[in-house]
N, C-alpha and C positions, 0 to 999 in steps of 0.2 A: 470532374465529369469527363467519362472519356468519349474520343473523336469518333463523328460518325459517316463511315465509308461507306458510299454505294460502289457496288460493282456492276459493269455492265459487260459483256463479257459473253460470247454464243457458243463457246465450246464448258460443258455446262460442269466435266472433269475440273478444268481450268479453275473456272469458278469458283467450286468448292474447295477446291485445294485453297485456293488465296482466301478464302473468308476461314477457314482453317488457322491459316499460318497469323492473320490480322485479327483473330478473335482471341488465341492464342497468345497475342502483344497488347490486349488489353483495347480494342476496338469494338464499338460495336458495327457491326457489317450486316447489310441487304444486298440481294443479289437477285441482276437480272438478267435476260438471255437474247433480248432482240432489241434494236435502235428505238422504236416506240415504246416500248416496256420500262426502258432506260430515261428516255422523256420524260413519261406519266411518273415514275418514282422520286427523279428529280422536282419533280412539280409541287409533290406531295411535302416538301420540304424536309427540313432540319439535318441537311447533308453536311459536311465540313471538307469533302474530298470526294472524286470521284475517279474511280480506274475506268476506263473508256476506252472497248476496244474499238479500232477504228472498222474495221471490215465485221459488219452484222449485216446482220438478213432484217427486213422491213423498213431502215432507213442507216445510212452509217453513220459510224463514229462522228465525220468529218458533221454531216448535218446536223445531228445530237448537238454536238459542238457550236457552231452555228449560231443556233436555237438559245441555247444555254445566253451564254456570251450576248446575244443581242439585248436584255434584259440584265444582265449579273455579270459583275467585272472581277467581284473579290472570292466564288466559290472556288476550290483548289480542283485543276484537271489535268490528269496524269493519262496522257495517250497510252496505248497498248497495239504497239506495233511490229508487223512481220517486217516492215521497208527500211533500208539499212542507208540509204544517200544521203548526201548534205542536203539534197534540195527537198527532199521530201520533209527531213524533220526540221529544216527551216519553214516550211509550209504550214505542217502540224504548229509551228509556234506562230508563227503569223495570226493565226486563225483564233489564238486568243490562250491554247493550252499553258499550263505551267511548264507543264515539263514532259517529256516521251523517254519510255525504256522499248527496245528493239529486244522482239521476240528473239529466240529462247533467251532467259534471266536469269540471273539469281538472285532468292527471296530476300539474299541478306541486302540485295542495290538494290532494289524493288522497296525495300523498307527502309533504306537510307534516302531515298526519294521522297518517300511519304513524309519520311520526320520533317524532312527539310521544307516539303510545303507546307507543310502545317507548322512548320514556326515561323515561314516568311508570312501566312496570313496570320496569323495571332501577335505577331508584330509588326504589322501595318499600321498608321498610326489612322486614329479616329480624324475625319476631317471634319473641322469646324471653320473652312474660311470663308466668306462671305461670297456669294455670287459674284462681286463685283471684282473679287480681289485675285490678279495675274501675277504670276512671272513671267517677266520681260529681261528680251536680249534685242539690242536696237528695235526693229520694226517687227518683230517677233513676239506674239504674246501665247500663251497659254492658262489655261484655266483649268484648276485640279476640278475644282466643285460639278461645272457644267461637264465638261470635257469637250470645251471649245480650243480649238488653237490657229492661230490669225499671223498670215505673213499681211501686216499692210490692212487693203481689206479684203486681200482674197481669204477663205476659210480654206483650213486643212484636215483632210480625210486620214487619221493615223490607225493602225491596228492597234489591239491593245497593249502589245510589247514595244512595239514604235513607240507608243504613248509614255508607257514608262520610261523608257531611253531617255525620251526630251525631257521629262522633266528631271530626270537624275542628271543630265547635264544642264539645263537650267537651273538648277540650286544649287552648282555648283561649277555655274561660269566663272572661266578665267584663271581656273584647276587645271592645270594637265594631269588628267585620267587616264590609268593605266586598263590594258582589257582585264585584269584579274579582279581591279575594282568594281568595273562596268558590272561584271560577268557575276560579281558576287551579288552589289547593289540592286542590279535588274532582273538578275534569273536566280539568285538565290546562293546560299552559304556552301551547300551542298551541291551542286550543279557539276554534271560529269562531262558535258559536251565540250567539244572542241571550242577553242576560246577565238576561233576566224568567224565563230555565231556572229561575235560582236564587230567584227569590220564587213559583217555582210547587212547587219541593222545598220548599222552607220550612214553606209551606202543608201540602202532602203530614206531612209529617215535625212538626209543630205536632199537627195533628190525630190522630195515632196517639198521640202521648206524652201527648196529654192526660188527664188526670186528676179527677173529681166533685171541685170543691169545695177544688179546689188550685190553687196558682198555675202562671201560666204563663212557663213557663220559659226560649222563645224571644220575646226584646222585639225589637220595630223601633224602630230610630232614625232617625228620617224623617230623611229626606235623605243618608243616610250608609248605612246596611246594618241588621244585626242583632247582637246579643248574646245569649249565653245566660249567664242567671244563677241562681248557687241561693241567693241570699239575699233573696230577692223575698215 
């Protein structure tokens, strides 16, 4: 059965060129032209991916975004953006996206992106662990199931690339992790961005789990990556 793309997308040229080029690859594609439009289609179900431009007329990308993400962790979304800085397409991922391609593209990295989100969701593993059941690093806990995560008894607010971070380095405390790992494990096989993504989550994700007067749990190993340890 093949994957099914929405596009969302206000330049409507645009549009059909890409449901062209992805129908042509064996996709089936819907397409639509304004931030609500985009909304309601995603609502309608049975999507696998969506291209999302960020700047629409009626409500943007970023909101869509939003929206999406506050209810759904595992749909695949592929920004569509003019903005070219670290911070911005840090931002765009913050906010919950797979992954952003920077307006103008080529179809063929535009379709390397696609493959590669859709095989990082179609091998995501099924979760069967019980409510009750954590990874723990000292007084650190996290919960895939709820998507609780607990310094002590304060609660932590993660995004959902944070989220992932933590627990790719919680299953694999006491690993010195390289960014190439990090970079593949969390953002994917195919991933083209700059691998300082990963020392700027780190940071991110450091600063949230930290703790008064407790150790700090994510180390850097200069020249190599990171480890998280709980016997620090």
């Amino acid at each position: 059965m093949s994957e099914n793309i929405l596009i969302v997308e206000d330049e409507e040229k645009i549009a059909r060129l890409l449901q062209i080029e992805l129908e042509s690859e064996g996709y089936q594609v819907t397409s639509v032209y304004n931030g609500p439009d985009g909304l309601e289609a995603y609502r309608s179900g049975g999507f696998d991916l969506i291209l999302l431009d960020v700047m629409l007329p009626g409500m943007s990308g970023i909101e869509v975004l939003r929206r999406i993400r506050a209810a759904d962790p595992s749909t695949a979304v592929l920004l569509l953006t003019a903005k070219s800085s670290v911070e911005d397409k840090v931002s765009g991922l913050d906010l919950g996206a797979n992954d952003y391609i920077t307006k103008p593209f080529q179809i063929e990295e535009l379709l390397a992106r696609i493959r590669a989100a859709l095989r990082l969701r179609a091998a995501a593993p099924a979760r069967h662990e019980e409510p009750g059941a954590w990874l723990v690093a000292a007084d650190l806990r996290l919960n895939e199931q709820t998507r609780e995560v607990m310094r002590g008894e304060q609660r932590i607010e993660l995004t959902p690339r944070e989220f992932d971070l933590l627990v790719y380095l919680l299953k694999n405390k006491r690993q010195v992790l390289n960014r190439e790992q990090i970079l593949t494990a969390v953002w994917g096989y195919d991933y083209y961005g700059d691998t300082n993504v990963v020392d700027v989550y780190i940071r991110y994700v450091r600063k949230k789990i930290a703790a008064p007067q407790a150790p700090e749990l994510i180390q850097t190993i200069r020249g190599v990556g990171y480890v998280l340890k709980d016997d620090v």
